[in-house]
C-alpha positions in Angstrom: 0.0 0.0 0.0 3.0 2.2 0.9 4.5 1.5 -2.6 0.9 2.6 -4.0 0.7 6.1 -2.0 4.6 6.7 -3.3 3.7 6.1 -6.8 0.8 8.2 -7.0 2.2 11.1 -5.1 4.0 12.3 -8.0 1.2 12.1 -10.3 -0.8 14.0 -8.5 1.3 16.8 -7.3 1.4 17.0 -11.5 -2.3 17.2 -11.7 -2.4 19.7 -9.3 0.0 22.0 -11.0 -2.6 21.9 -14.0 -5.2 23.7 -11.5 -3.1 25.9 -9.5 -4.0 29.4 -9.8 -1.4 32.7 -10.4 -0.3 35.5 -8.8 -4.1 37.2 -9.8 -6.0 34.4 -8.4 -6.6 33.0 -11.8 -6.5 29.8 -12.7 -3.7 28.3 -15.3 -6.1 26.5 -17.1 -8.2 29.7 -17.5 -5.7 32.1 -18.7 -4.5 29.6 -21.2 -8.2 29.3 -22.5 -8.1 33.0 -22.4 -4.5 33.1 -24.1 -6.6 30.7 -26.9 -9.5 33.0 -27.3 -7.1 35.9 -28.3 -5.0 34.4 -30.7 -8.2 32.7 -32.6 -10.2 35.9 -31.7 -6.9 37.6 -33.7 -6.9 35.8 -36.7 -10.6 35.7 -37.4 -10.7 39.2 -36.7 -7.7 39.7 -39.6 -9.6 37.4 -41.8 -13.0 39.8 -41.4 -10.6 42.9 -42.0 -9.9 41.8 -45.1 -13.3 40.7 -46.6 -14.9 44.4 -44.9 -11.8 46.4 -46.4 -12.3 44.9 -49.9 -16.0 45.1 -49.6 -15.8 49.5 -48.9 -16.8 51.3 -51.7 -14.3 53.5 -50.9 -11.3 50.9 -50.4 -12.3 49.6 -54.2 -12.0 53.6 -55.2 -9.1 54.5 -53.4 -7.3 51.3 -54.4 -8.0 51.4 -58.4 -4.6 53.7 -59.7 -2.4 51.8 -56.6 0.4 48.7 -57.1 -1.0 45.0 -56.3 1.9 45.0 -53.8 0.8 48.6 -52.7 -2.4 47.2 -51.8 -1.4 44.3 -50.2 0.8 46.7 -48.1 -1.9 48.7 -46.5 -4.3 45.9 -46.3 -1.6 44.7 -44.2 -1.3 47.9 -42.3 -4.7 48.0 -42.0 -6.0 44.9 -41.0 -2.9 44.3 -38.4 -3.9 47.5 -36.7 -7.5 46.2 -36.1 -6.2 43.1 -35.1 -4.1 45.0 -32.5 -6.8 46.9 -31.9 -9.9 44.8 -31.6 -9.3 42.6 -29.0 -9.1 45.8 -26.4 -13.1 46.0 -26.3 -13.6 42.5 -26.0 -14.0 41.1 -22.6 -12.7 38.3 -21.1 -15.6 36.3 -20.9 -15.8 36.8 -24.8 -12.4 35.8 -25.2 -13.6 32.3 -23.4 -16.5 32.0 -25.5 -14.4 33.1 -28.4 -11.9 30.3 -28.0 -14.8 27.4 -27.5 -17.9 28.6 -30.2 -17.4 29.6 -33.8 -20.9 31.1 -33.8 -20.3 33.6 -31.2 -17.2 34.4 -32.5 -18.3 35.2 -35.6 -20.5 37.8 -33.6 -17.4 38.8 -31.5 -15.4 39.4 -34.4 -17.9 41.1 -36.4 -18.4 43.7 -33.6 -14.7 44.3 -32.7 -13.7 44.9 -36.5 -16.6 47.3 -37.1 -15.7 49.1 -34.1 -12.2 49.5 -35.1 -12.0 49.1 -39.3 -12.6 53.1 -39.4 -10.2 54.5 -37.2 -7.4 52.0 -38.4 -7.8 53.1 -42.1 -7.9 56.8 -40.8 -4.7 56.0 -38.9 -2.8 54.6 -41.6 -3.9 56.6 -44.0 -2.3 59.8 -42.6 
């Protein structure tokens, strides 16, 4: 029995390490659902950036006379700064839901990038 208890020990203490909670009181397996939610919250959002921005009437005007690779350029610019952007008014309960549904974060992510698709443009446009 002693042999058993001894054995399992370990295992345990590294079961409990999967639950213990940080310096804020959160728990590890929380902030990496949390850490989840952001990064797919990021790329969906890019991903949306790029279908609104092409979908302006004023992104197809403003674009006509410029490069491919110009275009590209501050699509790029663009869509990275909502991306930085949009995740700020999201909270973290989103982020959770974000990382765990695909139909709320299509909702998330339409909200954050209309929020922020105009002021990134204006921003990189100056």
């Amino acid at each position: 029995m002693k042999k058993l208890v001894a054995t399992l020990a370990p295992f345990a203490l590294v079961l409990t390490a999967c639950a213990t909670t940080d310096s804020t009181g959160m728990s590890a397996a929380g902030t990496t659902t949390q850490q989840l939610g952001t990064v797919a919250l990021k790329i969906a959002i890019n991903a949306k950036c790029t279908t609104e921005l092409n979908n302006l009437p004023a992104w197809k005007t403003a674009t006509k006379l410029m490069s491919t690779d110009q275009k590209t350029n501050i699509q790029s610019e663009i869509c990275g700064c909502v991306s930085d952007k949009a995740p700020q008014s999201v909270t973290a309960v989103d982020l959770a839901t974000a990382a765990l549904d695909p139909n709320a974060r299509a909702t998330i992510v339409k909200h954050a990038v209309t929020k922020t698709i105009n002021a990134c443009v204006a921003e990189v446009v100056r």
